[in-house]
C-alpha positions as CSV (number, residue, x, y, z in Angstrom):
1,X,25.9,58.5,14.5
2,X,27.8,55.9,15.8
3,X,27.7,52.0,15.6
4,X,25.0,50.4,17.9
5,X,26.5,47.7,19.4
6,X,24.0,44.8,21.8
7,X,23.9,44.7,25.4
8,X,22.2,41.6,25.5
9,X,22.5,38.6,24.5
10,X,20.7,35.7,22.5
11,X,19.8,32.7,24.7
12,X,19.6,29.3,22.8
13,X,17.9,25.9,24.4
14,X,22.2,24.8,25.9
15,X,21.7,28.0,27.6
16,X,18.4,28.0,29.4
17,X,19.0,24.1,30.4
18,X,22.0,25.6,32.3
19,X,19.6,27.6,34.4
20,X,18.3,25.7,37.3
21,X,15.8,27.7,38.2
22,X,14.1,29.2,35.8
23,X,10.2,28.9,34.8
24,X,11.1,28.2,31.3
25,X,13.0,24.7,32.2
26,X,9.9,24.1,34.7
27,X,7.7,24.5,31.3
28,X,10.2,22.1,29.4
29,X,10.8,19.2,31.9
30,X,7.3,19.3,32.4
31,X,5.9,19.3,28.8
32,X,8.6,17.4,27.2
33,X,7.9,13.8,27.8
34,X,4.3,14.6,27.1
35,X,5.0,15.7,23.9
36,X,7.0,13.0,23.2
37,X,4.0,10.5,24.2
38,X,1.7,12.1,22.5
39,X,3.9,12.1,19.0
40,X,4.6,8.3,19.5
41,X,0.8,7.9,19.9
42,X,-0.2,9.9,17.1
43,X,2.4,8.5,15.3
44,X,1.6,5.0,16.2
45,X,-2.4,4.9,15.2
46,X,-1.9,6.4,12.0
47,X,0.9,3.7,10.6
48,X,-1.8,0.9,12.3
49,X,-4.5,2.6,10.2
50,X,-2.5,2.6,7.2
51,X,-1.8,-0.9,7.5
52,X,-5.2,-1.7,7.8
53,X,-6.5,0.3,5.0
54,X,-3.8,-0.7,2.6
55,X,-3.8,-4.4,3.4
56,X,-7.7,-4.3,2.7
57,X,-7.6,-2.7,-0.5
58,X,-6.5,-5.6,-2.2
59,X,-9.5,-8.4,-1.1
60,X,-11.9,-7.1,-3.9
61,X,-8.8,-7.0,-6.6
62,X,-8.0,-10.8,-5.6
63,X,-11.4,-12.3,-5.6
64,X,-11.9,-10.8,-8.9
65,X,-8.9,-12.4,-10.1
66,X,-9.5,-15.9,-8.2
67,X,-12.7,-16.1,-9.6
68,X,-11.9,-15.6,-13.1
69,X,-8.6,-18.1,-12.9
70,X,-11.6,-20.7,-11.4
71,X,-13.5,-19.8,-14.5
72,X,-10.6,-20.2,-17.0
73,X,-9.8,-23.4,-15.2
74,X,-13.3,-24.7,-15.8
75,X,-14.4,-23.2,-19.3
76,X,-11.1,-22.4,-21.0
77,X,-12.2,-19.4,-22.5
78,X,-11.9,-15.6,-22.1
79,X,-15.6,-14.8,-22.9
80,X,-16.8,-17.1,-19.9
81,X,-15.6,-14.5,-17.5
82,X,-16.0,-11.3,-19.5
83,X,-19.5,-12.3,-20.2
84,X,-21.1,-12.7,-16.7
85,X,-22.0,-9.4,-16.4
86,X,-21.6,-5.8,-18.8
87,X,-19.8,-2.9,-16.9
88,X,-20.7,0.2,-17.5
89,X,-17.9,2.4,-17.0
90,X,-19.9,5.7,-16.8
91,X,-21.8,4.5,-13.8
92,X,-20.3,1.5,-12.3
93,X,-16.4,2.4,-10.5
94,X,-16.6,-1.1,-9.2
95,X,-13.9,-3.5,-10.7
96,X,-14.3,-5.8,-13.3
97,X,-11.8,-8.5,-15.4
98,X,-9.7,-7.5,-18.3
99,X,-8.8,-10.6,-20.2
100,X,-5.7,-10.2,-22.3
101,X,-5.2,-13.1,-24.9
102,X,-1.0,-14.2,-25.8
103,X,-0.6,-11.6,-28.6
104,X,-1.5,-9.4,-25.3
105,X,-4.8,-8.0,-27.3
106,X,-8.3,-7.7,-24.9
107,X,-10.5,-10.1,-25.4
């Protein structure tokens, strides 16, 4: 048997772009740009969602905490805030203050 050598040859994108007639540049000039629009698009709304989701997240978090400060300002004591309402962890995944004293122990 003896060594099988290629008659043809590979064609890579270089190669079809020097074509000027051939379908396959027709299907690339043509689909190209709409591809591209479509990814910037795409692209687009999802960081503008993400912005908009993450930015949001933190409302609940900072009320929380400008309430108790407003709190501590007024009272002076940790138990003011704590106390205005139990959580129960098991059934509540809403947020609720933590107050740390100097030593850095919960109080």
């Amino acid at each position: 048997m003896g060594r099988h050598t290629a008659t043809h040859r590979w064609h890579s994108i270089p190669d079809v772009c020097t074509v000027n007639n051939s379908w396959l540049r027709k299907v690339l000039v043509a689909w190209l740009p709409v591809a591209v629009v479509a990814t910037v698009a795409a692209g687009t709304s999802y960081a503008m969602t993400q912005e908009v989701t993450r930015s949001g997240a933190d409302d609940v978090p900072r009320a929380l905490a400008q309430r108790a400060a407003d709190n501590l300002s007024r009272d002076g004591t940790a138990p003011a805030v704590t106390a205005e309402r139990l959580v129960d962890l098991a059934t509540d995944l809403g947020p609720f203050p933590t107050m740390c004293g100097a030593d850095t122990a919960v109080q």
